[in-house]
C-alpha positions, 0 to 999 in steps of 0.5 A, spaced: 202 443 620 204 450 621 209 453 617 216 454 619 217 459 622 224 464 624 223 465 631 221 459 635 214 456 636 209 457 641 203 454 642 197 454 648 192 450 650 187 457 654 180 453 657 176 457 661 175 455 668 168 456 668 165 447 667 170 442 668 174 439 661 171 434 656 174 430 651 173 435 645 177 440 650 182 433 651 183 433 644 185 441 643 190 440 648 193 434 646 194 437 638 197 443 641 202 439 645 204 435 641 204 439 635 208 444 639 213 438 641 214 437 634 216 443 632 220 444 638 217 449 640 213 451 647 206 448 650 203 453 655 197 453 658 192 459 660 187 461 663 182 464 660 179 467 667 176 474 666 169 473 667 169 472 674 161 472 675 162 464 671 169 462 673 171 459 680 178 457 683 175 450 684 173 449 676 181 452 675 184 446 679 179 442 676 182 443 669 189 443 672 187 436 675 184 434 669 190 437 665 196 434 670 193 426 668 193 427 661 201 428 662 200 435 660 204 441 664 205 448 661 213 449 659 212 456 662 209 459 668 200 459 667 198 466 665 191 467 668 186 473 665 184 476 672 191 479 673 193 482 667 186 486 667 190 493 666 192 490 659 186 489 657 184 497 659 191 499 654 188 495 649 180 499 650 184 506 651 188 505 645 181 503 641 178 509 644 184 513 642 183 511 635 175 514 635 172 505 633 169 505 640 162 507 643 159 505 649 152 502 648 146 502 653 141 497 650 140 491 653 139 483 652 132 485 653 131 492 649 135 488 643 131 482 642 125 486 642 128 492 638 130 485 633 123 482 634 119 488 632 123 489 626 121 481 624 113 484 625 114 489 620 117 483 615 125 486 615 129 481 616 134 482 621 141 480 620 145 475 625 152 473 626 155 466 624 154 463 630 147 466 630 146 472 634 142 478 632 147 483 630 147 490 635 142 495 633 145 501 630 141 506 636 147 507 640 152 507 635 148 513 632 146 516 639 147 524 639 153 525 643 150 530 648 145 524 650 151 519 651 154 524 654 149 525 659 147 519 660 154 516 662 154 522 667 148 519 670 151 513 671 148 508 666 150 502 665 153 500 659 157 496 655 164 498 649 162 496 643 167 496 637 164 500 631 166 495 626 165 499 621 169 504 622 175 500 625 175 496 618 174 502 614 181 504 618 185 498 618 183 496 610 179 492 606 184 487 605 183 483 611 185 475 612 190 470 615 194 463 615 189 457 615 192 451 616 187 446 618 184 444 612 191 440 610 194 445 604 196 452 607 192 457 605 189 465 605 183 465 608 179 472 607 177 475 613 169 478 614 169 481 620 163 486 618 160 479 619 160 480 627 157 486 627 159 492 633 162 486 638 162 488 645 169 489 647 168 490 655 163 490 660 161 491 667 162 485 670 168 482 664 174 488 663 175 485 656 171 481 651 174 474 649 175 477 641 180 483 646 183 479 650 186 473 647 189 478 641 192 481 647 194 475 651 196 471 644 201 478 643 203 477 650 205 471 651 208 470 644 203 465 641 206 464 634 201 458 632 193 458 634 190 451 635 184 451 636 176 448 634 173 449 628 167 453 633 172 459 632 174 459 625 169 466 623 171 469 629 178 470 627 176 475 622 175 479 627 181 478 632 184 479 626 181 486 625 183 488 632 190 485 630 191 490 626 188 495 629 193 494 636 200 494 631 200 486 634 202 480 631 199 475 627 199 468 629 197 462 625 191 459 625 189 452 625 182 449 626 181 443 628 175 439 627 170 437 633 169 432 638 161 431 637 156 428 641 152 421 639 147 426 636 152 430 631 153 437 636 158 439 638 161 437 647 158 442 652 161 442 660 155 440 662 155 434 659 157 429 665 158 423 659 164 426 656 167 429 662 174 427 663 173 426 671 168 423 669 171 418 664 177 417 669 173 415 675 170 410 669 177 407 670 180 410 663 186 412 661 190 418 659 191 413 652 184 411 652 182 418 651 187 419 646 184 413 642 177 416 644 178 422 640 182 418 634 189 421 637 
């Protein structure tokens, strides 16, 4: 459980609004809700919104409806992402003010070939921990005047966050609070693991590592849990934590809610959907039990 703490506690559920709910996202839920009225704390839900290409009003009320039938409702006003878009470009503003952003140019397409290549000549290429090729150095390492050009020109482009820059500012020491693992601990944060993240994109303002720091801030969030899918990913929330002078909640990973073959729910899945299983003539205690609630 978290630790106690000296102002009150406040927990949120933050599901994207881009595929319907399932029962590893009913299990998060209900662990955030009960773990908040346990400490007498404050339950929010968000909405994690910013990518307007993939999320839709219908899929939000969705998870609303999803959401109201496992008697789940936020103590506070639901904050949605697509309305705070101004804080996400402070946040950008002050990175880039502080000199640890770049803008990149290459493509999905250009990096898995630039990647491929050096595969060809037997380097091995580094991966993030969920397994993607790490950002090429080209555009970190771009003669200025080209970039420059180049935006003038109107090329599209990406912000990245130069990691190594931005650790080498914020310091070595880098960690945070765990207490999903039973005994609370320090956990050393790497985030020079994930590379030159992308921090903001044409069709998506703020990056998901940017906007949830911002919106955790925001909103107060003093205890973070979430599925154990996003354990390494706080390395570099926490970075950019430090970096934005915002306070550190603590976390709590949660484990999963794996599907027959031992991987972990998809939104696609229609099997673990809780529309789905309440058509099926489930209940709210049913799915409490599925989970081992």
């Amino acid at each position: 459980m978290p630790q106690t703490h000296r102002q009150p506690a406040i927990f949120r559920f933050a599901p994207s609004p881009n595929g319907r709910l399932h029962l590893g996202h009913a299990l998060s839920a209900f662990l955030n809700h009960d773990m908040a009225r346990a400490a007498e704390g404050t339950f929010l839900i968000r909405i994690e919104d910013i990518d307007r290409t993939r999320c839709t009003p219908e899929l939000e009320r969705g998870i609303l409806e999803d959401l109201a039938w496992l008697g789940l409702s936020s103590d506070r006003p639901i904050r949605r992402q697509s309305d705070h878009l101004e804080d996400y470009q402070a946040a950008l503003q002050r990175l880039a003010e502080l000199g640890v952003t770049y803008p990149s140019f290459m493509t999905r397409g250009d990096v898995r070939n630039h990647v491929m290549a050096a595969q060809a000549e037997g380097l091995a290429w580094p991966r993030d921990p969920d397994g993607a090729p790490l950002y090429p150095a080209i555009d970190r390492l771009r003669d200025a005047a080209e970039r420059e050009a180049r935006l003038k020109r109107g090329d599209r482009h990406a912000i990245r966050l130069d990691v190594g820059k931005a650790i080498a500012m914020a310091g070595p020491d880098l960690d945070w609070l765990e207490t999903g693992e039973g005994v609370p601990r320090r956990v050393a944060a790497n985030p020079a693991a994930w590379g030159d993240i992308v921090l903001s994109r044409s069709d998506a303002p703020g990056s998901y590592a940017l906007s949830v720091v911002v919106d955790d801030a925001a909103q107060g969030v003093t205890d973070v849990v979430r599925g154990q899918d996003l354990y390494h990913a706080t390395a570099i929330q926490r970075l950019l934590q430090v970096l934005l002078g915002l306070p550190e909640p603590v976390y709590h990973h949660h484990r999963l809610v794996l599907d027959e073959e031992g991987r972990k729910l998809s939104k696609s899945s229609n099997s673990t959907a809780l529309a789905e299983l309440r058509t099926q003539g489930l209940t709210p205690s049913d799915i409490r039990r599925l989970v081992s609630l």
